[in-house]
C-alpha positions as a Markdown table, in Angstrom:
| # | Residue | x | y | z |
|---|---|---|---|---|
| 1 | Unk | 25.5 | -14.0 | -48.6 |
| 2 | Unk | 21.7 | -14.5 | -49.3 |
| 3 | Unk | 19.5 | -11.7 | -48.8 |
| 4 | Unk | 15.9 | -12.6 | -47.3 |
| 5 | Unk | 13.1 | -11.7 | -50.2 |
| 6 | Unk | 11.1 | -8.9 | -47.7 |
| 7 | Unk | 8.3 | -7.9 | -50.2 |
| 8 | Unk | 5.0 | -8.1 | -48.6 |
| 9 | Unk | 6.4 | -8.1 | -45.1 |
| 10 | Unk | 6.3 | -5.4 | -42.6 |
| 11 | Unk | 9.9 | -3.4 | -41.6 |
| 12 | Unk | 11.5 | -4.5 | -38.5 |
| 13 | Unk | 10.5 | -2.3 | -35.6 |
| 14 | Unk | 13.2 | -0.5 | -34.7 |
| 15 | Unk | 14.4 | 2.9 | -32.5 |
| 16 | Unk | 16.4 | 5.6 | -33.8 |
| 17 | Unk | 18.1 | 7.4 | -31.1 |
| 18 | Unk | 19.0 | 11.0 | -32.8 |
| 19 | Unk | 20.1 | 14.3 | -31.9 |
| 20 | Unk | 18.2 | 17.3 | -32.5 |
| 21 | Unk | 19.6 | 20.5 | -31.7 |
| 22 | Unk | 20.6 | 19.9 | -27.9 |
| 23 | Unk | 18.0 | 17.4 | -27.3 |
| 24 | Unk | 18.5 | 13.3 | -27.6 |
| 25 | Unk | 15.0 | 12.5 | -29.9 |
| 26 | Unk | 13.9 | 8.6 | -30.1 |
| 27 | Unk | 12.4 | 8.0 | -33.4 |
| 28 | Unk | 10.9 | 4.5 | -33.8 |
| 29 | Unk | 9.7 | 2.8 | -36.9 |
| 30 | Unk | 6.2 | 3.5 | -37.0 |
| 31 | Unk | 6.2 | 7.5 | -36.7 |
| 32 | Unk | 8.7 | 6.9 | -39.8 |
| 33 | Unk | 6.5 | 4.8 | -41.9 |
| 34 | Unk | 2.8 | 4.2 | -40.6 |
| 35 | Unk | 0.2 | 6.3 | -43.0 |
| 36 | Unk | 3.4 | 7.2 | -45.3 |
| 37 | Unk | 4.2 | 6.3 | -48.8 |
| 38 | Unk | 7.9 | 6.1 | -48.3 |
| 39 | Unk | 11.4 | 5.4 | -50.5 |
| 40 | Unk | 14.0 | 4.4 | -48.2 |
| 41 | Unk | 17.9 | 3.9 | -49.4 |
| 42 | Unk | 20.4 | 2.5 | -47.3 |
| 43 | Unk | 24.5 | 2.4 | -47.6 |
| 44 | Unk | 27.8 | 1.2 | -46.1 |
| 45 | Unk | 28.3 | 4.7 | -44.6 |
| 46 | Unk | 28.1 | 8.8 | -44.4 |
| 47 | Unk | 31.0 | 10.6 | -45.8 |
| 48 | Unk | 32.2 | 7.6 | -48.4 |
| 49 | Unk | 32.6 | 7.9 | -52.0 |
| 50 | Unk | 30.0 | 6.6 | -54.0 |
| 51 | Unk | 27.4 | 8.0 | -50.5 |
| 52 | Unk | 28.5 | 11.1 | -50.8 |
| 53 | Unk | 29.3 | 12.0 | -55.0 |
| 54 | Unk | 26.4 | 9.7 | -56.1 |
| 55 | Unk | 23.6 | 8.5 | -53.7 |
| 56 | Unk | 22.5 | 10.7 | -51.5 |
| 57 | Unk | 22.5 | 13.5 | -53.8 |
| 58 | Unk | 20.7 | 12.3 | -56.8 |
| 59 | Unk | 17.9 | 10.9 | -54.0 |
| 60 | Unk | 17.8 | 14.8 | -53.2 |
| 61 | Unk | 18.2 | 16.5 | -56.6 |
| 62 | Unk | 14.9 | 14.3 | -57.2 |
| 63 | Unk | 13.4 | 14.7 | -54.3 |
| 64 | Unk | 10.0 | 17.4 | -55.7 |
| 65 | Unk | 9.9 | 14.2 | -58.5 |
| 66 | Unk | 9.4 | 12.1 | -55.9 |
| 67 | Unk | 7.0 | 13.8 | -54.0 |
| 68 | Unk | 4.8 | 14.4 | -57.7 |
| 69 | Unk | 4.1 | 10.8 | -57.4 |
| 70 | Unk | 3.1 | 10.3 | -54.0 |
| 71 | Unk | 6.1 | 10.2 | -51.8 |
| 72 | Unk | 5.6 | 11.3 | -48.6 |
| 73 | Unk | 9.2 | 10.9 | -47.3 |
| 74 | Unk | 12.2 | 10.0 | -48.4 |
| 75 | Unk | 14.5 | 8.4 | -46.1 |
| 76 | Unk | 18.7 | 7.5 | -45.7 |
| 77 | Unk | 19.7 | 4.9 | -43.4 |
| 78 | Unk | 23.1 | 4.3 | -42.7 |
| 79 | Unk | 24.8 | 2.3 | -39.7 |
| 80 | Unk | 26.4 | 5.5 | -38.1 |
| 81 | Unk | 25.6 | 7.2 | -35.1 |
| 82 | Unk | 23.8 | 10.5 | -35.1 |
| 83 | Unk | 26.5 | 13.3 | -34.6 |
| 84 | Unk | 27.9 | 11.7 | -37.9 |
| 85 | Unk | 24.5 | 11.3 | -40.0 |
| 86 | Unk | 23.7 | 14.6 | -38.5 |
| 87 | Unk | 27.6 | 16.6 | -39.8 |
| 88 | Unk | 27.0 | 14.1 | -43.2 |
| 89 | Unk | 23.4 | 15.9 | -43.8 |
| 90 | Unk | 25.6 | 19.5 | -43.2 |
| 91 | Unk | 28.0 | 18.3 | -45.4 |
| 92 | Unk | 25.7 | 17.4 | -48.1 |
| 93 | Unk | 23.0 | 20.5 | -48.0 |
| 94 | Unk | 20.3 | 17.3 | -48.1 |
| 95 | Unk | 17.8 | 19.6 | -47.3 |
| 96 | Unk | 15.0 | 17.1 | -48.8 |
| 97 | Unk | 16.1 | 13.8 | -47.2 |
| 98 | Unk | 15.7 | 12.7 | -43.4 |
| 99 | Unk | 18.5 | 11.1 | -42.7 |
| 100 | Unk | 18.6 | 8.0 | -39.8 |
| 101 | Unk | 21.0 | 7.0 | -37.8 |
| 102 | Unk | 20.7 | 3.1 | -36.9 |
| 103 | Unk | 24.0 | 3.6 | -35.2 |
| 104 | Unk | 23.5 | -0.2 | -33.2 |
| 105 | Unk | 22.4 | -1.7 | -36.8 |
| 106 | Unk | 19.0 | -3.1 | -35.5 |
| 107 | Unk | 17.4 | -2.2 | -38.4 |
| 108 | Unk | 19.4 | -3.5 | -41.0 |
| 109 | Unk | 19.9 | -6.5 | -38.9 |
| 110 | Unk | 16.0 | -6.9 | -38.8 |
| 111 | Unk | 16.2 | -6.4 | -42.8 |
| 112 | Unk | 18.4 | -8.8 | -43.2 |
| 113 | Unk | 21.3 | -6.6 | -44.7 |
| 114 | Unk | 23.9 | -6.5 | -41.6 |
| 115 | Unk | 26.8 | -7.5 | -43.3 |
| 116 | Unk | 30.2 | -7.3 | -42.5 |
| 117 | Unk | 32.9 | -4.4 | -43.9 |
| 118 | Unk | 36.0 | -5.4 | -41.2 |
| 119 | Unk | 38.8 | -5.9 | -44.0 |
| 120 | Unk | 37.4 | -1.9 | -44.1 |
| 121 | Unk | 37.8 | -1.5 | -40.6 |
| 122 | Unk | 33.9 | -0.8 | -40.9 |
| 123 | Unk | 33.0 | -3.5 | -38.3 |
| 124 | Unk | 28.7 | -4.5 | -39.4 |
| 125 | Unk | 27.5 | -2.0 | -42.2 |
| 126 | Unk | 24.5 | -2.0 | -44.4 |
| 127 | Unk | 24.5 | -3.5 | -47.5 |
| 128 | Unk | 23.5 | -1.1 | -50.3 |
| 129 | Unk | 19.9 | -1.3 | -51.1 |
| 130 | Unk | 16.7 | 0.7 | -51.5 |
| 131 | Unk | 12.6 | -0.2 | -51.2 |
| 132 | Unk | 9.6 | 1.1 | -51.5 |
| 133 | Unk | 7.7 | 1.2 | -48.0 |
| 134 | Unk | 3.7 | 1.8 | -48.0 |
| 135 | Unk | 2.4 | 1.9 | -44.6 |
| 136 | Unk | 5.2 | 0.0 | -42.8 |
| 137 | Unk | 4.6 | -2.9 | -46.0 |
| 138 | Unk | 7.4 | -3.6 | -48.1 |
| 139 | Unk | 6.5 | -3.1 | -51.9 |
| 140 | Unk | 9.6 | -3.4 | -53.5 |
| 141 | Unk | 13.2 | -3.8 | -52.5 |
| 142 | Unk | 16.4 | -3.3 | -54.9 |
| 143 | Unk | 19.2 | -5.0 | -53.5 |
| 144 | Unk | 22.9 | -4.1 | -54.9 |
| 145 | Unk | 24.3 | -7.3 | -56.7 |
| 146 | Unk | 26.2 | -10.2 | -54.0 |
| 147 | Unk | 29.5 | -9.5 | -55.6 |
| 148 | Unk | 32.8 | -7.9 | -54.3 |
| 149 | Unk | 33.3 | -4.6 | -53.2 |
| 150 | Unk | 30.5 | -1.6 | -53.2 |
| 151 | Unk | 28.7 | -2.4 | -56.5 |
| 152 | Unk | 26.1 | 0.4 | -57.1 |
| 153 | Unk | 23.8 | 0.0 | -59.9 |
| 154 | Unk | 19.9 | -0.5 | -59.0 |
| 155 | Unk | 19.4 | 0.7 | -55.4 |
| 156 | Unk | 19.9 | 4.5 | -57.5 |
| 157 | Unk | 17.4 | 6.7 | -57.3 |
| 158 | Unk | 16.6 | 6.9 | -61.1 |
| 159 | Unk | 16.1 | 3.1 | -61.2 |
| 160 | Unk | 13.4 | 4.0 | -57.8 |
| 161 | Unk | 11.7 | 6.5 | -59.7 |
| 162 | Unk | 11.3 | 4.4 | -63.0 |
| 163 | Unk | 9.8 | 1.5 | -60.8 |
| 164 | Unk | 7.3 | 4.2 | -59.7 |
| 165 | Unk | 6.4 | 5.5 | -63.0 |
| 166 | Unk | 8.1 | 3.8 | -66.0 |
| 167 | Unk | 7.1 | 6.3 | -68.2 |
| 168 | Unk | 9.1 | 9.0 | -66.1 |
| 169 | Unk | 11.7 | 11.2 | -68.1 |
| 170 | Unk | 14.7 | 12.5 | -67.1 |
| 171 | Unk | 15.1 | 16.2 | -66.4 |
| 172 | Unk | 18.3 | 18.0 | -67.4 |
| 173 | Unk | 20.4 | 18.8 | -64.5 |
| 174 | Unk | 20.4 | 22.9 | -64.0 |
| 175 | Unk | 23.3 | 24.2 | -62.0 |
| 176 | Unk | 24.0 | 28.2 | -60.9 |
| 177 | Unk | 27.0 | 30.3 | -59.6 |
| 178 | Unk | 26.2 | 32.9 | -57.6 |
| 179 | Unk | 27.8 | 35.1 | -54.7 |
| 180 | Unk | 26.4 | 36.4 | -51.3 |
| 181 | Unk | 24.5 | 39.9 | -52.1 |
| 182 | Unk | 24.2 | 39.7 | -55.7 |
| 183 | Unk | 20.6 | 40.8 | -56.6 |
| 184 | Unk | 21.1 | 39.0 | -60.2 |
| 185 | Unk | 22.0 | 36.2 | -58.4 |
| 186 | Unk | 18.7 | 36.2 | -56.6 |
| 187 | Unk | 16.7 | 37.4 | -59.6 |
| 188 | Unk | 17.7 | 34.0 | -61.5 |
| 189 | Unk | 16.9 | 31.7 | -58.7 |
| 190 | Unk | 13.5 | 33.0 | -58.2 |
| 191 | Unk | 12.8 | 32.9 | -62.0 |
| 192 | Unk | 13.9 | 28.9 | -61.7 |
| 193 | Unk | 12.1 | 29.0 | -58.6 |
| 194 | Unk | 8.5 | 30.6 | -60.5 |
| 195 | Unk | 9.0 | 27.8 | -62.9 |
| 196 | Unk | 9.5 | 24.9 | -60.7 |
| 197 | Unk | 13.0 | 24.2 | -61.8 |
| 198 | Unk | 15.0 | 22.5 | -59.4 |
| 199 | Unk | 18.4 | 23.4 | -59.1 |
| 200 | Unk | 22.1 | 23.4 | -57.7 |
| 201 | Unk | 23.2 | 26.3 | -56.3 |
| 202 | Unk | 27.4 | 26.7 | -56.2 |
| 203 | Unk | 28.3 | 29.6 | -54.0 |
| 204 | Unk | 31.3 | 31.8 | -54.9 |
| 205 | Unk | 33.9 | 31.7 | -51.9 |
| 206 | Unk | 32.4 | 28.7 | -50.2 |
| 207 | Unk | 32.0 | 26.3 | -53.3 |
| 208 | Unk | 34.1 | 27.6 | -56.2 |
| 209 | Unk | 35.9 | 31.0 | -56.8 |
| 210 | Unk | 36.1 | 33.4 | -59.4 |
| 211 | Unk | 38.8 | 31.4 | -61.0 |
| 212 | Unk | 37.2 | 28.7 | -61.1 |
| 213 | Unk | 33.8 | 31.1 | -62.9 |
| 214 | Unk | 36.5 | 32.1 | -65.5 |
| 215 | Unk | 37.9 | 29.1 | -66.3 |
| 216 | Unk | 34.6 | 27.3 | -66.6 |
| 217 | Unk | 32.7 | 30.1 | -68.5 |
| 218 | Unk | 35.1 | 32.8 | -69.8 |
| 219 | Unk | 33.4 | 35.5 | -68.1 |
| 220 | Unk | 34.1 | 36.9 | -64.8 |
| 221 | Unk | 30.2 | 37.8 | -63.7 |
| 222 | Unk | 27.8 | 36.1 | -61.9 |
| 223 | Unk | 25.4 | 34.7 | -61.8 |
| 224 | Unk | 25.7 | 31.7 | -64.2 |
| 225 | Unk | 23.0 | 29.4 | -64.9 |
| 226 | Unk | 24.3 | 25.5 | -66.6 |
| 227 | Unk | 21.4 | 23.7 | -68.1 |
| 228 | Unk | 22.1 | 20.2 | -69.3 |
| 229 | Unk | 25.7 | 20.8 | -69.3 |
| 230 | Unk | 25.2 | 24.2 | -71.7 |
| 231 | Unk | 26.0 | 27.4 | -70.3 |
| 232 | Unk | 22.7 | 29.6 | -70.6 |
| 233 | Unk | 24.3 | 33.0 | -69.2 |
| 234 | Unk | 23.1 | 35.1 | -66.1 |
| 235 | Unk | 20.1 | 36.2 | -65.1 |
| 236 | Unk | 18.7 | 37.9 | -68.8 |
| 237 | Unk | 19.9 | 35.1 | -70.8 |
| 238 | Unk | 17.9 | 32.9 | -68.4 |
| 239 | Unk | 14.9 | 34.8 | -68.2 |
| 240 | Unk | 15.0 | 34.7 | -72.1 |
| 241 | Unk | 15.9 | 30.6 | -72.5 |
| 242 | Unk | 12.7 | 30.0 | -70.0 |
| 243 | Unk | 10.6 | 31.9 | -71.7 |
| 244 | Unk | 11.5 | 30.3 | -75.0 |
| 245 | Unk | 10.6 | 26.9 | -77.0 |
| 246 | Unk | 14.0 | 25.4 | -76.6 |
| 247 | Unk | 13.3 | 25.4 | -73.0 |
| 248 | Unk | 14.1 | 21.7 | -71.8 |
| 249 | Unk | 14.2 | 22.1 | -67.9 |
């Protein structure tokens, strides 16, 4: 396969035909992009693998970085229809990314990157990529490597980002346990919230359980704030790392 060098062209026109709430919403290319600075990425599917552990997510978890250097939108295209972009985005809390569905694969045909996934029992997917849109004009376009199966190393948000601002630094990743009703829990995510710390929240008896707290930290409270892969504590301890030197986040 041979992938068509889009820089400097305009995105295919395309429409979108979502679901929103109760009510069938077209969406079409220019209210997407037109005016917008835009980072669009684009995978084989919603609910697979490397989509769900790796992709999507990291586009999210960097989602406020994004937006500090001018992103208006971020954007996930997938050749899926909308009830199944629409239970992926559930799925995934990707509160910070829209999600389209080009469930008939005119878009990716018009980019080029319709390819085909049958010895999946796919049918025509997307080829994994991501680009850089600025008012419907392609700036920049990482395509995945032409090699077999679902390679993954440049169409990553991290790689985006560095593209956009090479002297961008990584962020330690900040993590808290909490429970429904704890008022600790809530103290600590405002404190990260004050300080413009972005963060994953695991939820006792939805996400984990207390097992899982005890086995992990050796203490059976909550809430627990990670930073960086080091346990900080609960809601004191936090308040007392922020406010000190060794504060990384």
């Amino acid at each position: 396969m041979a992938f068509k060098d889009m820089t400097g062209q305009k995105v295919p026109n395309a429409v979108f035909h979502t679901r929103q709430g109760d009510q069938w919403v077209d969406v079409n290319t220019d209210e997407l992009f037109s005016g917008k600075k835009v980072v669009v990425f684009s995978l084989p599917g919603a609910f697979t693998p490397t989509c769900s552990s790796t992709h999507l997510p990291r586009y999210n978890e960097l989602a406020d970085e994004f937006k500090k250097l001018g992103i208006d939108d971020i954007l996930c295209v997938s050749v899926n229809d909308t009830f199944v972009m629409n239970a992926w985005a559930d799925d995934q809390e990707s509160d910070k990314i829209t999600l389209i569905p080009d469930g008939n694969g005119e878009f990716t045909e018009g980019m080029n990157r319709l390819v085909s996934k049958e010895d999946l029992g796919f049918g025509k997917r997307s080829w994994r990529y991501s680009m850089l849109v600025d008012d419907g004009m392609i700036v920049k376009i990482f395509d995945e490597p032409e090699k077999d199966g679902d390679p993954f190393e440049v169409s990553d948000a991290d790689t985006m980002i560095k593209f956009l601002n090479p002297d961008w630094e990584e962020k330690p990743s900040v993590t808290i346990i909490t429970k429904p009703g704890c008022d600790f829990c809530a103290k600590a995510k405002e404190a990260l919230k004050s300080h413009g710390v972005a963060y994953e929240e695991v939820v006792l008896g939805r996400d984990a359980s207390m097992t899982s707290v005890r086995a992990i930290t050796g203490h059976d409270t909550v809430p627990q704030v990670f930073v960086g892969g080091k346990r900080i504590g609960g809601s004191e301890e936090l308040e007392t790392y922020l406010a000190s030197d060794a504060c990384a986040v």
